[in-house]
C-alpha positions in Angstrom: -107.4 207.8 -6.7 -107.3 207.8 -3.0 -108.7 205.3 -0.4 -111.2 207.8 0.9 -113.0 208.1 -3.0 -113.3 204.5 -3.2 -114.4 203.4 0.7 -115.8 205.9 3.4 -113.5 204.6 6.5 -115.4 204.2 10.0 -113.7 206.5 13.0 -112.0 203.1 14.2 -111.5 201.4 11.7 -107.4 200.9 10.5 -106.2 199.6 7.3 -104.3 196.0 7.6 -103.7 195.1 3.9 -103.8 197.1 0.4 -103.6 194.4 -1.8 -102.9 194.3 -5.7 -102.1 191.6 -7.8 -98.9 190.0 -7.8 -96.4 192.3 -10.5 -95.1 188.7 -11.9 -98.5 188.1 -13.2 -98.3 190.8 -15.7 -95.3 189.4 -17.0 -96.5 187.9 -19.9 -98.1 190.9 -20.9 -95.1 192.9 -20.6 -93.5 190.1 -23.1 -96.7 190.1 -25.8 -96.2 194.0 -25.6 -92.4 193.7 -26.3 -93.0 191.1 -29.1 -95.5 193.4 -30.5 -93.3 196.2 -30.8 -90.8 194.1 -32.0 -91.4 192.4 -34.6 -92.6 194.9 -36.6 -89.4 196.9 -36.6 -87.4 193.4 -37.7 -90.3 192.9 -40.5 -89.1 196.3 -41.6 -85.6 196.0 -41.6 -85.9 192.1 -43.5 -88.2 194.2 -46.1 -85.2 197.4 -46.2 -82.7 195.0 -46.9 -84.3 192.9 -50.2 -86.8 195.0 -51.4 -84.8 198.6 -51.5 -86.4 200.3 -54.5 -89.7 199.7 -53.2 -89.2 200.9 -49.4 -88.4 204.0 -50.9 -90.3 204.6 -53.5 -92.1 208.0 -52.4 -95.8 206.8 -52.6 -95.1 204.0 -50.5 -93.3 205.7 -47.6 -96.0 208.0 -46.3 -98.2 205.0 -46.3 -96.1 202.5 -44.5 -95.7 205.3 -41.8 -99.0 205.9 -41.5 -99.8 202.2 -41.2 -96.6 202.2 -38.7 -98.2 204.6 -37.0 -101.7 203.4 -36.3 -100.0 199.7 -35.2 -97.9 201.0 -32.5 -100.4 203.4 -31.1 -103.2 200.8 -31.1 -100.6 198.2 -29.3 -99.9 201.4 -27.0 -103.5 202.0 -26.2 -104.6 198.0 -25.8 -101.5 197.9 -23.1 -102.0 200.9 -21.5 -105.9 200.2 -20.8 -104.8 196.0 -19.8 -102.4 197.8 -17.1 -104.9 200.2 -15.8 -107.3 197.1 -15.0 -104.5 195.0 -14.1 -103.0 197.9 -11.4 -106.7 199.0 -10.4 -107.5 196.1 -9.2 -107.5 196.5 -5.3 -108.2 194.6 -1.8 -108.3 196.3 0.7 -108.6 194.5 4.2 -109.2 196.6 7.4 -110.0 195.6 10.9 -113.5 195.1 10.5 -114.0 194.3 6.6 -112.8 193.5 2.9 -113.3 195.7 0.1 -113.1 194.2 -3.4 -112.4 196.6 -5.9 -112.8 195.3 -9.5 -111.8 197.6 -12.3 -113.2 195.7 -15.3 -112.1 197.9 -18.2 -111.6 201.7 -18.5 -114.4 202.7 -18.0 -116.1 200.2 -15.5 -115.6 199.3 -12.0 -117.0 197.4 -9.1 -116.7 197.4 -5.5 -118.3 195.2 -3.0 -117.7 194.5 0.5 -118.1 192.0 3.3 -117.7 192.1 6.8 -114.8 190.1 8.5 -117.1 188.6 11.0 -119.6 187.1 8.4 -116.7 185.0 6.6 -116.9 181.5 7.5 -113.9 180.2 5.7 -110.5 180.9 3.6 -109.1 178.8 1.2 -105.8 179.7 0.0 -104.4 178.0 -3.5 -101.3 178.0 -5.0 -101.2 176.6 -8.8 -98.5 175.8 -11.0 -94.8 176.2 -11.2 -94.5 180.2 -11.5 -97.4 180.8 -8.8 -95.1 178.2 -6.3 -91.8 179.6 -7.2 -92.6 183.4 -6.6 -95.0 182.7 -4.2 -98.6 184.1 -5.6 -101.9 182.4 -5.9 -105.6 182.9 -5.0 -107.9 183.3 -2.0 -111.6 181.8 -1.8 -113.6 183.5 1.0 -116.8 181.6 1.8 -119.3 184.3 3.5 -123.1 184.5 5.5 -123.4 188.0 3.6 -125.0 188.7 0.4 -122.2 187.8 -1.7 -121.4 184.2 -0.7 -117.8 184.0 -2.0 -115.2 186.5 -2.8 -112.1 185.7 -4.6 -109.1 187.5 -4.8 -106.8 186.2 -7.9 -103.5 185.9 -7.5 -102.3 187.3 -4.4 -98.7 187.5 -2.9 -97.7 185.0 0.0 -101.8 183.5 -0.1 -101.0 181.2 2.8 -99.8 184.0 5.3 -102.6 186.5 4.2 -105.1 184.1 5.0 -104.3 183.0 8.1 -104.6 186.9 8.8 -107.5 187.2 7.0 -108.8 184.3 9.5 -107.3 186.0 12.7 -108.9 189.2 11.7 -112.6 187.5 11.1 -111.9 185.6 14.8 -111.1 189.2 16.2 -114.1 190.9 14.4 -116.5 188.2 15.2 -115.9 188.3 19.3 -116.8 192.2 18.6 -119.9 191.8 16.9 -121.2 188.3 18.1 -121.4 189.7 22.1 
């Protein structure tokens, strides 16, 4: 997916951010998925061990593989789908407006957009020990346009991108506001 499918760029306008969400925050995805996976295999191996003659008995073998089977590609397709909402979820800030680009399942997706002159305020907020230690939080954008706040969730260095966002609204707003 390219920028020019998802926004249609004005001759002068020039892209400042591309923003996704912070990696860390899919962490404890990334951990559920391994547990998943895991335990599984270690249930099978505690049932190999005490209960030989009925892991191999032949009617049971083709079924435990086919019930093998349909666990781990079900936990394959739940993760795969939670990563492509979690990675296609996209900011992108130019000199002259903010693009919010909400992929809410596979199949589904949002996109609004403001102006940087009609946002009136920037709130950054950093909450909780992993959000302060790596440095990720979220962004509440009060705006005069039709959609009066836009939030972007858990954003690298919040407190920097805001102040941009800010400078970039000031700059935008001395163009528009003549």
């Amino acid at each position: 997916m390219s920028i020019g499918e998802l926004i249609k760029q004005k001759v002068y306008e020039r892209i400042v951010f591309f923003l996704h969400r912070h990696l860390i925050t899919f962490a404890p995805v990334i951990f559920v998925f391994i547990l998943l996976i895991v335990a599984p295999i270690a249930f099978g191996y505690f049932l190999q061990s005490f209960f030989i003659p009925w892991w191999y008995n032949p009617l049971y073998q083709p079924l435990m593989i086919l019930f093998a089977s349909i666990y781990f590609l079900s936990v394959l397709m739940f993760f795969y789908s939670y990563f492509v909402t979690f990675y296609l979820v996209v900011w992108i800030i130019t000199n002259d407006r903010l693009v919010d680009v909400r992929q809410t399942s596979l199949f589904s997706r949002t996109i609004a957009e403001v102006d940087l002159y009609q946002i009136q305020d920037a709130t950054s907020e950093v909450k909780g020990f992993f959000a302060s230690i790596f440095n990720y939080g979220n962004i509440y954008l009060q705006t005069a346009g039709p959609v009066p706040r836009f939030v972007l969730y858990n954003v690298p260095d919040p407190n920097h991108l805001r102040e941009k966002i800010l400078d970039l609204s000031a700059e935008d707003k001395k163009y528009h506001l003549k």
